[in-house]
N, C-alpha and C positions, 0 to 999 in steps of 0.2 A: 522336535520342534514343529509348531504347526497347528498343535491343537488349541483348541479357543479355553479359553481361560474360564476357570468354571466361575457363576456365581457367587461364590465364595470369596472370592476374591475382590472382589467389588462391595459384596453388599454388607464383610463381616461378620459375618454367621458361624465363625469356625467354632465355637465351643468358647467354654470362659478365659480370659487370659489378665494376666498382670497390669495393674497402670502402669504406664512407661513415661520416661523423662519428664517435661511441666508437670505431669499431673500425678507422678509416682509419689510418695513418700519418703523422704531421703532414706531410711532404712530398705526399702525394694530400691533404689536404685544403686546402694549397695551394692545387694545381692544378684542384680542384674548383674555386673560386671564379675562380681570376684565370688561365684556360686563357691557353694560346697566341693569339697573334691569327688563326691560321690553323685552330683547333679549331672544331669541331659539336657538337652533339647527337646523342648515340646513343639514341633509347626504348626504356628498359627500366622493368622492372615499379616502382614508386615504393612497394611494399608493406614497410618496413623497421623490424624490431622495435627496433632499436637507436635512442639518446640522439636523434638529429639528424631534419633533415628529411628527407623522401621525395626521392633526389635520382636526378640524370643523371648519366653516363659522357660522358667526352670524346674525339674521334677528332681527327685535323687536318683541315683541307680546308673550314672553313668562320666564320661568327663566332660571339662567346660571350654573345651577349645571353641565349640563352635560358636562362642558367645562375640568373641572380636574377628568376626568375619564381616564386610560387606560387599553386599552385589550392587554393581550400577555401570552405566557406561562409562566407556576409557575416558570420555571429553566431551565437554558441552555443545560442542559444534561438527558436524559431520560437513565434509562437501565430496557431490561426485558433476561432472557436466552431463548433460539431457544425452548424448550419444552413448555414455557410457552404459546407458540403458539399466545399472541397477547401482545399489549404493551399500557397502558393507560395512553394518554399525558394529563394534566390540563391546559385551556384554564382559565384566571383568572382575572375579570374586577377590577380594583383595582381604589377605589374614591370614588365617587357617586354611588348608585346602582338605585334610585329614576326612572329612565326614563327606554328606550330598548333601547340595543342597538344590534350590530347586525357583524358581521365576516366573512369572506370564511378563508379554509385553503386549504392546500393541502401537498401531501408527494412531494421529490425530490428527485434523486438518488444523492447515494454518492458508497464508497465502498459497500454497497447494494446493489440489484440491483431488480427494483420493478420486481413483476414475478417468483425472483426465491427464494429472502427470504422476502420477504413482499409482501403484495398486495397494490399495488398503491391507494389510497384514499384522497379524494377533497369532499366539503363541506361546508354548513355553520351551522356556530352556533350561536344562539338567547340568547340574556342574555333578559328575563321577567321583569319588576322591583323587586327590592330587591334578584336578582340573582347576586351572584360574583364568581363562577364557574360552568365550563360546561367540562364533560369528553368527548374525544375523543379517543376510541380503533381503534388499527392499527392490521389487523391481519399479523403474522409472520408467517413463513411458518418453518415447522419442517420437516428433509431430514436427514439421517444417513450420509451424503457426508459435509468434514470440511471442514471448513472456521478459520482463525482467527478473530477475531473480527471485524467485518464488523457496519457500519453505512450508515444510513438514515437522511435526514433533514424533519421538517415539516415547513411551512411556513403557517405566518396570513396574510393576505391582506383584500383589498378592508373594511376596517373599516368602520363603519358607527354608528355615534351617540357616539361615544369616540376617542381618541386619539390611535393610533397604539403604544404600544413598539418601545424603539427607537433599543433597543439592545434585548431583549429577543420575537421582533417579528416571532424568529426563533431560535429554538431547533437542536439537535443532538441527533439521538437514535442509543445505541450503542446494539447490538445485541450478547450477550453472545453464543459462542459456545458452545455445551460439547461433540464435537466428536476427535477422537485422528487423527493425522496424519501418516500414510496418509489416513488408513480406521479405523477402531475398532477393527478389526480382531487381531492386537496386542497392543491393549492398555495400557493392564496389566503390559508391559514392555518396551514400549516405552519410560517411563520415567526415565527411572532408567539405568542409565551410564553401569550399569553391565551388569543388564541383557537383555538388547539390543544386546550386541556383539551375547548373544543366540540365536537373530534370524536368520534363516535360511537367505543367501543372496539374492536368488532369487525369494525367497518368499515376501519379503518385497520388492523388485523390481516390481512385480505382483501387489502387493497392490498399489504402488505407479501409477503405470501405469491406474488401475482402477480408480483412486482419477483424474489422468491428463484427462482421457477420458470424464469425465462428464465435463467437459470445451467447448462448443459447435463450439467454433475454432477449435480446439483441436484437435477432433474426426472427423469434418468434412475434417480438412487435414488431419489426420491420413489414411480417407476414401479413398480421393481425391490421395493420395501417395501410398497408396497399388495397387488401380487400375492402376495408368499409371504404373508401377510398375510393371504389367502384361504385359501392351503392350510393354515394353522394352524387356520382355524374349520373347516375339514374335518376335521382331525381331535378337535374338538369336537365336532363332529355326530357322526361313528363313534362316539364314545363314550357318546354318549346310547344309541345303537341296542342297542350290545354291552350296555350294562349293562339293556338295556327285554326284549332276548333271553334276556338269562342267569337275568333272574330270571322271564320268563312260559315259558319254554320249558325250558331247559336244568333249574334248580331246581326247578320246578314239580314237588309232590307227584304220585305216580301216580296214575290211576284217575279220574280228570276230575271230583274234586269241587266244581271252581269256575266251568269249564265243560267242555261235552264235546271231546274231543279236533278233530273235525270244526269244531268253531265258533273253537277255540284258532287252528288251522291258518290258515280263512280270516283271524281277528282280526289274528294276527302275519305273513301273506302282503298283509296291507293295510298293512303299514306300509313307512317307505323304508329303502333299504337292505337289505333280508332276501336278493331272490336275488343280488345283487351278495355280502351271505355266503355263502350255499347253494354259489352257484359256486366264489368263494374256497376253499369246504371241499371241494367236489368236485375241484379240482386238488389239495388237500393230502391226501385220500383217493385217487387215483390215484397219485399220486406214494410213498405209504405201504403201498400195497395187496399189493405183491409180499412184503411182512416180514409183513404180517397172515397170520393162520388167518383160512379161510373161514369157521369158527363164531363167531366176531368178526364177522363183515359179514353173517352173517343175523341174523334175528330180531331187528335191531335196533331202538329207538321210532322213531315218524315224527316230523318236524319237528326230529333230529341234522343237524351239517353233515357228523360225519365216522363212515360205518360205522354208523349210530343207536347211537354211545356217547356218552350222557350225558359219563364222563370226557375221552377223544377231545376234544370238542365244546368243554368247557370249557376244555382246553389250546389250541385253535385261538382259542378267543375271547380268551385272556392273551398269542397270539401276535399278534393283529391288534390289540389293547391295546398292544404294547411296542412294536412296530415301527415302527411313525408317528412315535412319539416320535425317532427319530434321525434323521429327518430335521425333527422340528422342532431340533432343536438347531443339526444344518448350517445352516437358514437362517438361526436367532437369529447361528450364527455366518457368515456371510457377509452380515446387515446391518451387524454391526459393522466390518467393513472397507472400507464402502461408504463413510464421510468426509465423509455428508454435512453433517452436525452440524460437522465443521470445515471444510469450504467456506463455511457460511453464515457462521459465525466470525467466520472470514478477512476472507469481501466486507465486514462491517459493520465490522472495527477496524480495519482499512488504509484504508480510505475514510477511516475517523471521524482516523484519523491525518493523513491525506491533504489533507483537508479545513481541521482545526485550522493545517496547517503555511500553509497561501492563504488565511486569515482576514485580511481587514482588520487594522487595526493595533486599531482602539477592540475591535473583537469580541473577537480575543486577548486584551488586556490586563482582558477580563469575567470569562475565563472560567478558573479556577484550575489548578492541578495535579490537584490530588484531585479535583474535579469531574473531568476528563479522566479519569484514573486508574480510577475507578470507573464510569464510562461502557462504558471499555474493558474493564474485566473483569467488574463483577457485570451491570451493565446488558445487554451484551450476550448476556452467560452467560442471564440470562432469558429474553428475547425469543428467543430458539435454543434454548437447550437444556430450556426450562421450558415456551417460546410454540408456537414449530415444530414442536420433535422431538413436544412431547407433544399435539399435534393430529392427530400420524404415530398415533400409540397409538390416540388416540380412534376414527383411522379404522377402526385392527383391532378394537377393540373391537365398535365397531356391526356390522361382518361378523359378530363372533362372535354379537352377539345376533341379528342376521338369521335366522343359521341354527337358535339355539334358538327364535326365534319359529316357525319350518317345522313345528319337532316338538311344539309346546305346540299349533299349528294345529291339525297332526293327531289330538292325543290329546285335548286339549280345548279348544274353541275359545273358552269363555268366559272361560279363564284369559288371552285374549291382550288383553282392554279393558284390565287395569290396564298393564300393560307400553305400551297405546300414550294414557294419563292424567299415570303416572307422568315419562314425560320432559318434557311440556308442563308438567308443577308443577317440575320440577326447572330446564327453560331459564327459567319466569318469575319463580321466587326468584332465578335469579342476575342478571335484569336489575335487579330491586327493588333488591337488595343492591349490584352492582356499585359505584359512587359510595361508600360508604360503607367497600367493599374497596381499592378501588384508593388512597383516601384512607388508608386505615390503613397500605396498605402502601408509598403516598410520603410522608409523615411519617416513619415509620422509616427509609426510606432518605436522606430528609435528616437526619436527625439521625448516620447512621453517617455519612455524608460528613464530617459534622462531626469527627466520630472522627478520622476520616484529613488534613481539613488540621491537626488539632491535631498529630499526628504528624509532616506536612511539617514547618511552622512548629520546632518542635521538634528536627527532624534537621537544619533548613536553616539554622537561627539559631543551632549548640548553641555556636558561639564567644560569642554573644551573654548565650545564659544563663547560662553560667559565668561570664564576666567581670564581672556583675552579681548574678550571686547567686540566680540566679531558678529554678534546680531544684525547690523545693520548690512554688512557686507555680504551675510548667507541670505538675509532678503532679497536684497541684490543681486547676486546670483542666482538666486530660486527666479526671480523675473524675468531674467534673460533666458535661462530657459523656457519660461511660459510663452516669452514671444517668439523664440524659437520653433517651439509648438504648434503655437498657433499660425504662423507662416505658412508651417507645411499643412497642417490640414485645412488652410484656406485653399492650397495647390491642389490637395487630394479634394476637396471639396468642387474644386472647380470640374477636375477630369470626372468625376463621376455623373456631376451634371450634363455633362458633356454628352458621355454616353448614356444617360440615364432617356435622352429626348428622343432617341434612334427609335424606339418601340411606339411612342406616340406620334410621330411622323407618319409612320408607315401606315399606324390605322388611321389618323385621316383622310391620308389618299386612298384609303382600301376604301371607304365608306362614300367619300365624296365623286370616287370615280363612279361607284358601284349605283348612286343618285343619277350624275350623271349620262351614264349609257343604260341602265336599264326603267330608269322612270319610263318609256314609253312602249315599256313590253307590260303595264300592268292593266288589268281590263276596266280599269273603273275611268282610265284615261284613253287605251285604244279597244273596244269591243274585240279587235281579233287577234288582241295580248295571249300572251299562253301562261302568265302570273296573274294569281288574285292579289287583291290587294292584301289578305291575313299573309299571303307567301312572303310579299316584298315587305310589310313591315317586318316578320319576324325573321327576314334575310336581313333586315339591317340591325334588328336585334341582335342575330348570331355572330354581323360584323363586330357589335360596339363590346360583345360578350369573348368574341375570340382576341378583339383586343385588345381587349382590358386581360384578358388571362396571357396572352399573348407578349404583353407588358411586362405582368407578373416573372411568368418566366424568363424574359434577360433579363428582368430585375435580379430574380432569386440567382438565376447561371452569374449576374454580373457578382454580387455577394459571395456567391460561391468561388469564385475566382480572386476575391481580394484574400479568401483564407490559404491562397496557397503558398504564400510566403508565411503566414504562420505553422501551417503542414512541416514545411521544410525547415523551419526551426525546432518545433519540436523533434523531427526525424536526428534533426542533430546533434539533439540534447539525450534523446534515448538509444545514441549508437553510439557515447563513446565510452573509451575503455574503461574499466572496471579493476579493481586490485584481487577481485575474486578468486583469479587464477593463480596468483601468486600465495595469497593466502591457503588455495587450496596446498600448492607443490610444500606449504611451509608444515601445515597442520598434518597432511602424510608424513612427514619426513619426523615432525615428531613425535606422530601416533608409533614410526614405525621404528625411534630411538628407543622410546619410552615403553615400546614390548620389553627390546632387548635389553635394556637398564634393567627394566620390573625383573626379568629372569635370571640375568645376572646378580642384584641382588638378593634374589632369592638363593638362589647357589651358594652366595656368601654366607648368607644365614647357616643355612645348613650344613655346611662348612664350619662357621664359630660352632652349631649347636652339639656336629660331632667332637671338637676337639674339649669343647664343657663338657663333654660326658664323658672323655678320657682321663680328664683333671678330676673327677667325681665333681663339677663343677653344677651350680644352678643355671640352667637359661629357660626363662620363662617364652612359651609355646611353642605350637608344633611345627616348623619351618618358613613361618612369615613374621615369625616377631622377633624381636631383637628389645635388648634394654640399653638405652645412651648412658653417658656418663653422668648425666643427673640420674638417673636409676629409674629413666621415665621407658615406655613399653611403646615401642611403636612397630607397626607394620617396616617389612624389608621394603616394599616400595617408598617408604616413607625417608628411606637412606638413600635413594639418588637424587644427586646432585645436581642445582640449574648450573648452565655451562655455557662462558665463552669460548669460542675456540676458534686460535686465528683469525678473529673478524678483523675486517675492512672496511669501513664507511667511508663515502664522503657525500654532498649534496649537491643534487643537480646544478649548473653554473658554476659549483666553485673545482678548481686545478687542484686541489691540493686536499687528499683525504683527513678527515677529522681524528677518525680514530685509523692506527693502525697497527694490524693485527696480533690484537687483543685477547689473552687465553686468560681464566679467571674462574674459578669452580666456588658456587656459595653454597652449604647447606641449607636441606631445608629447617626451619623451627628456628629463627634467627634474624635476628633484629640488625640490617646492613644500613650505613649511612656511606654517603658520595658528596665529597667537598672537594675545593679546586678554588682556583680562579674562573673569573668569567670566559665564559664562549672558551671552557677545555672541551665539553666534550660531556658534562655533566646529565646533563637533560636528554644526549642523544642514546645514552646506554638505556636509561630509563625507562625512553619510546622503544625501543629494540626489544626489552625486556617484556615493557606492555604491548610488543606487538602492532605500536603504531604507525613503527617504521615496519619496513620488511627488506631485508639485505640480499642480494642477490644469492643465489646459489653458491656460486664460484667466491664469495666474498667470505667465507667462512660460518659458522653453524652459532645460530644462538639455541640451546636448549631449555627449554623450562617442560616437567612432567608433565606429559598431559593431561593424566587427574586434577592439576591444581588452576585453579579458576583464576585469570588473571583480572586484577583490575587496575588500571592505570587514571591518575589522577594529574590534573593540570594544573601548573598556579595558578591560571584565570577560574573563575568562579562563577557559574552560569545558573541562574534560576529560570523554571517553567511560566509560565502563567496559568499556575495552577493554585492547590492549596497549599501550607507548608507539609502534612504530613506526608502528597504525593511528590514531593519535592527532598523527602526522604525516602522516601521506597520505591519510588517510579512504578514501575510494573511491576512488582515482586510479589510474592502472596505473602499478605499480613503477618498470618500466622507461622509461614517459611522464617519469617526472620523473627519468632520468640514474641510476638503480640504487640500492642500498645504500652504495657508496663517494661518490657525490656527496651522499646522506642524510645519513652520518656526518660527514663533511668539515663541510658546514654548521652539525653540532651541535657539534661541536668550535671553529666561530668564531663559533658564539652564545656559546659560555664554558658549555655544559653540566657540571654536577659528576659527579665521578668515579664515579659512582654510580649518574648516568643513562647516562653513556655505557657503563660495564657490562651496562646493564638491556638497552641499545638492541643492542651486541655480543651477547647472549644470547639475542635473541628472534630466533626462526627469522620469513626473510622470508615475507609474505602468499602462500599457495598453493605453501608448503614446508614447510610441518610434518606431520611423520610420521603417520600415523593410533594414534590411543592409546583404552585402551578410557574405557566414559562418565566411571566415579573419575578415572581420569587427567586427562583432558579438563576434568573442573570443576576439580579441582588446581590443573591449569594457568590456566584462565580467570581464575578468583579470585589467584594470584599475578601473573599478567600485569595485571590490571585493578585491583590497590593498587600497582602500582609508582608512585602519587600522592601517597600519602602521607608527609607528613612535609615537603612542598615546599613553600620557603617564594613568597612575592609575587613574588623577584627569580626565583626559577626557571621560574613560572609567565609571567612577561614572555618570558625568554627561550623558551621552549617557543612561542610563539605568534610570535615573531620568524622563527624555526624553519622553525614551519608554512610560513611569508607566504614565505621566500626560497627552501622546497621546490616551492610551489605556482608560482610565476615567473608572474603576471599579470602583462598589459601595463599594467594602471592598477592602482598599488595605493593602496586609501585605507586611512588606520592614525588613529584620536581616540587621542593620550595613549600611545605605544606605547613610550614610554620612563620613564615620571613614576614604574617601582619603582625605577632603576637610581639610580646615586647618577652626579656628573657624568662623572668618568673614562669610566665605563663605558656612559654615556649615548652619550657621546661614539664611543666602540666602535662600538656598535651604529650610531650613526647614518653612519658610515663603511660598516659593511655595506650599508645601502638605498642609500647612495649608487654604489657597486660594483655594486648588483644594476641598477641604472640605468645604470649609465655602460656596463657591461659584455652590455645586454642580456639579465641572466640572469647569476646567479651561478656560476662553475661549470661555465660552459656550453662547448661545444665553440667555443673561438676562431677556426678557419673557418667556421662558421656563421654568424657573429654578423651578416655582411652580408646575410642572408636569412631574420632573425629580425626581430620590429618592435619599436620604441624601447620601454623601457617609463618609465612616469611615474607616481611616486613622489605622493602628497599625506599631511604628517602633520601633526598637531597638538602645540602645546604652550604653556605656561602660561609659559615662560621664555624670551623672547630670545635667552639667551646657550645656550640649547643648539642653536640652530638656525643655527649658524655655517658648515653642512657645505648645506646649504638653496641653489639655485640663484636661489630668489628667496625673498622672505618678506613676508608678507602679514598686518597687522592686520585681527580684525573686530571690527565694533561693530557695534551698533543703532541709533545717530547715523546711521553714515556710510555704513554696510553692508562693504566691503571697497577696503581701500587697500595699495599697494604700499609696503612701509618697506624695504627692503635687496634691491639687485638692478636692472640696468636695466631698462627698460621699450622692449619692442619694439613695432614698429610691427604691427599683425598682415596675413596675407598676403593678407588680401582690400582691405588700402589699397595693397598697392605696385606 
């Protein structure tokens, strides 16, 4: 293993080969399956976009065992946690094991991203004969810096000598976190509603800030906006000088009655910046010099940049004024395309997404819509674009006073004490106040929460209030909320004003002292002043300038401080626990049942297939097949059994367990139904089955193989706001599930109305619709995405019926999936799952069907008599926990 998978494998180059399944000709697909007795294996590339499995070409000269072989991983889903530092996938030939056969894989980026928590890895692996797994470790990468739970895909290709998975040719490895948000540095209390409010505000801002910078967007525009950031107070500095110039040099009355020209010279050659002008004006004077008269460039005054013209002089100083500015504007405008305000976004509402979907089951059902909803949008909208971004500003800010304190140094150095007074009264009013802000401004924000579940509750019940009469009443209450609302942010509106006037106070005392005491050091009012007058006006410039920025910044620090109770919400929403770890202990246990089933079946096999050749008896293949009593051919993994054993359930609050211990073995390839009375216990096996519940350890073992794809289905009935065809296939590849003609086929034997199947004929397939402009595009979205409306219960059953027989899982569990149909049609329908079973796959290419694995049906229902189509049927109670009422009773294959 190891080596990179050649070309070939990818790009199909291998030499000629057979059409396979959709596109074969029913006679090759035949001959695919049940070759000559004198055929081989030809290897060729197993990479086939088409309906069917990844298959082989037949030559004569050899035998056809290797034809019902396939390679792919044990299970859809992998998990290891970030410490475990690597993750080990099973590669798994399932059939024949008699020949070689032969595989490339490779990883794929998903939310992972190779590099930073995995290492990228590609490879082939060799199955020997009598090999039917091969491990594959992926190393992880372990960083103290969080993630939510992040995933990777692995992918098999380029097959050689077996058939590819049609569905588990590709995995999902989910990558357990265990660092807290935003750092670790508060862990202990991130969790915990309480004692969070304990953290310090801007400490946990810090921490946050460190978590955003390892984002390498991130930090490179953080980089990128501090330094132009610089060059912007550069050109606030230039314009202190220009304007300190223009008015002691350039304007300055003749005849030195305020000083003499000799003292002027040295005064304004003592300051920064002058010959850095002088020279600027001497390239703008040589460069002009050829259009001048020489009686322009004599007898000009000293201390001109250009030619000693006064005019001249003034025009170069409105040139070195305008110029700077276009290139601030460039930068303003290339931080704005820098993204980092929507990378920070991103990482916090896809996690916070991310996160909510691996919540425990009690966590979830805590935590609302609208809480959710507004986490995502306003909360996070603060903490970024209110917390972040405007910490970005503060930074440029303080450069900009940096460089005015330079020039207040130089000109008077006693004006620079309040400047370094005033921030130290402005950081210790905001610590005083903080508490009292943060407080005003989470009161407001739970009370608009309120706002918005009144609004859910309202759109989500509105069959409810109408039917009852209650319009006027949910007004009503919607109102008292709004003045609930608006109470409190009249409150928070007040404390901010409050605080808001601390910064402007300050500078009018800084400016009007500054009037004050030093009016009578300026020489245009005392001759033996040691200030010009250019000094003192543009010292009260640098005052009105440091505080107006001065402002700015508790403004921006006071914003930045309302967002820390949204910080601390979200820190609390992205710390808590997760079912991740349960699902992992669940998915090991039955990777590592479902070895030792696979092997043990296979024993058996090989066991019947010696004592059929003692009997001179037939058994078709060479130690992984087996033929059932209908005389059908399946793989020996295809004979273990899903399995209760000894479970125990009961649900959180209630004293008294639901089910109790529960032992029950179903075959796979078998149509189960489950009826009862209400609240026996019906719907909990169900969840168990689909994996929605997860049972403790110690509570006894649910088994289902882990080759077989589980899908669990709910009686409630949920559509996207999407179109109806991604409302059948969600994310699935088109082609993965048999095209548009096996789609439509489907909905046609759901009994879809003439209406849907219109909708469904009309809407261009996923990753074929034309490019339109943005109008068009919402047009279209909003008519694709109410094609819902107006359907009634019964269409809504069948749309979900739909789903289940496009999706073709080998385990399908369905609570109540027929209880809108009326019986006729109940009846229908339960003829289809029956088909989808019997048949493998509804639909499906019928030379296939011996190289695809049984699937097994479990439904629920409240009626006996609809469950007549049912291979077996199975009462539950809480007496008895689960009994067999209709259907033999086999012996299971670990007795015989």
């Amino acid at each position: 293993m190891g080596a990179v998978p050649s070309s070939q494998g990818k790009g199909g180059e291998g030499g000629p080969r057979r059409a396979l399944c959709c596109d074969a000709l029913p006679e090759e697909k035949v001959a695919l399956l049940d070759p000559p007795a004198d055929s081989q294996p030809v290897l060729v590339d197993g990479n086939h976009n088409g309906d069917g499995h990844d298959g082989i070409a037949m030559t004569s000269g050899g035998a056809s065992s290797s034809t019902h072989s396939v390679i792919q991983f044990s299970t859809s889903h992998y998990y290891c946690t970030e410490t475990e530092g690597f993750v080990v996938l099973d590669i798994v030939r399932l059939g024949a094991s008699e020949h070689e056969s032969v595989c490339d894989y490779y990883t794929l980026d998903g939310s992972a991203k190779a590099g930073r928590k995995f290492i990228a890895q590609e490879g082939t692996v060799v199955f020997k004969p009598g090999d039917t797994v091969q491990a594959v470790k992926i190393e992880v990468i372990q960083d103290d810096n969080w993630d939510a739970t992040l995933e990777f895909a692995a992918v098999v290709h380029n097959v050689r000598g077996a058939f590819r998975g049609k569905y588990l040719h590709t995995c999902q490895v989910k990558i357990i976190d265990d660092d807290a948000f935003p750092t670790n540095k508060h862990r202990d209390s991130v969790k915990d509603p309480e004692l969070i409010q304990g953290i310090f505000g801007p400490s946990l801002m810090v921490e946050y800030l460190k978590m955003s910078m390892d984002n390498e967007l991130i930090f490179y525009g953080v980089v990128y906006t501090i330094c132009m950031d610089v060059i912007k107070a550069l050109y606030f500095f230039l314009t202190l000088y220009l304007q300190l110039y223009l008015v002691d040099v350039v304007l300055a009355p003749p005849g030195g009655e305020e000083v003499g020209m000799e003292e002027r010279r040295l005064s304004t050659e003592r300051r920064y910046l002058l010959r850095t002008l002088h020279a600027s004006g001497g390239l703008i004077a040589r460069a002009l010099g050829e259009e001048l008269g020489e009686e322009e460039s004599e007898g000009g005054e000293e201390g001109m940049l250009l030619f000693g013209s006064k005019h001249y002089t003034a025009m170069a100083v409105g040139v070195f004024y305008i110029m700077p500015f276009c290139l601030n504007h460039m930068i303003d405008y290339s931080k704005a395309r820098l993204g980092v305000a929507s990378a920070a976004r991103k990482t916090l509402q896809a996690n916070l997404l991310r996160k909510f979907l691996n919540y425990r089951a009690e966590v979830r059902d805590c935590i609302s819509a609208g809480d959710l909803t507004m986490a995502m949008t306003r909360d996070v909208m603060e903490v970024v674009d209110v917390g972040f971004m405007k910490l970005l500003k503060v930074v440029s800010i303080i450069s900009k006073l940096c460089f005015s304190l330079v020039f207040v140094l130089a000109e008077n150095k006693m004006a620079a004490i309040p400047l370094g007074v005033f921030p130290i009264i402005m950081g210790a009013f905001l610590l005083l106040r903080e508490r009292k802000m943060v407080e005003a401004a989470e009161i407001m924000a739970a009370k608009q929460n309120n706002l918005v579940h009144k609004v859910h509750d309202t759109v989500n019940n509105f069959k409810l209030v109408s039917d009852f009469l209650l319009k006027p009443y949910m007004v009503e209450t919607y109102e008292e909320c709004i003045d609930q609302y608006n109470s409190k942010a009249e409150s928070a509106n007040q404390v901010m004003t409050n605080n808001a006037y601390l910064a402007p106070w300050l500078t009018t005392v800084l400016i009007g002292g500054f009037i004050i005491l030093c009016t009578g050091e300026v020489t245009t009012i005392n001759p033996e002043g040691t200030m010009s007058l250019g000094a003192f006006l543009a010292t009260v410039n640098v005052f009105k300038e440091i505080g107006t920025e001065l402002r700015e910044i508790y403004m921006e620090s006071m914003e930045v401080q309302k967002t820390f109770g949204a910080l601390r919400k979200l820190c609390f929403f992205l710390n808590q626990p997760t079912d991740l770890g349960a699902r992992m202990a669940i998915n090991r246990q039955r990777r590592k049942l479902g070895t030792q089933r696979r092997e043990a079946a296979r024993a058996r096999t090989m066991t019947q297939r010696s004592l059929a050749q003692m009997l001179n008896a037939e058994l078709v293949g060479t130690g992984q097949e087996v033929k059932t009593k209908e005389e059908e051919t399946v793989f020996a993994v295809d004979t273990v059994t899903i399995e209760f054993k000894n479970v125990t359930f009961w649900y959180p609050g209630h004293n008294a367990p639901l089910l109790k211990r529960v032992t029950v073995e179903f075959k796979q390839g078998k149509l189960y139904a489950l009826t009862g009375k209400r609240h026996q216990g019906k719907a909990t096996i169900l969840k168990l089955l689909g994996e929605v519940l997860l049972p403790d350890v110690e509570c006894g073992e649910v088994f289902v193989p882990p080759h077989m794809r589980i899908l669990h289905v709910s009686k409630e009935v949920g559509v996207l706001k999407a179109g109806l065809i991604p409302n059948l296939i969600f994310n699935n590849d088109l082609e993965t599930l048999g095209g548009m003609k096996r789609i439509s086929k489907i909905c046609e034997l759901c009994g879809f109305s003439p209406n849907l199947l219109e909708q469904l004929s009309m809407e261009p397939p996923p990753g074929t619709q034309a490019p339109a402009h943005d109008e068009e595009k919402e047009h279209e979205t909003w008519s694709q995405a109410n094609w819902a409306t107006g359907l009634s219960q019964t269409d809504y059953a069948r749309l979900n019926l739909a789903r289940v027989l496009i999706t073709n899982p080998e385990c399908l569990v369905m609570h109540m999936p027929f209880i809108s149909f009326s019986d006729e049609d109940a009846q229908a329908m339960t003829v289809l799952v029956r088909q989808h079973v019997q048949e493998r796959g509804i639909l499906m290419p019928a030379a296939e069907r011996s190289i695809r694995r049984p699937r097994t049906a479990f439904f629920s229902s409240s009626a006996l008599e609809r469950c007549s189509m049912a291979d077996k049927v199975y009462e539950v109670s809480i007496d008895y926990g689960i009994k067999l009422v209709r259907g033999q009773e086999e012996v299971p294959a670990s007795d015989k």
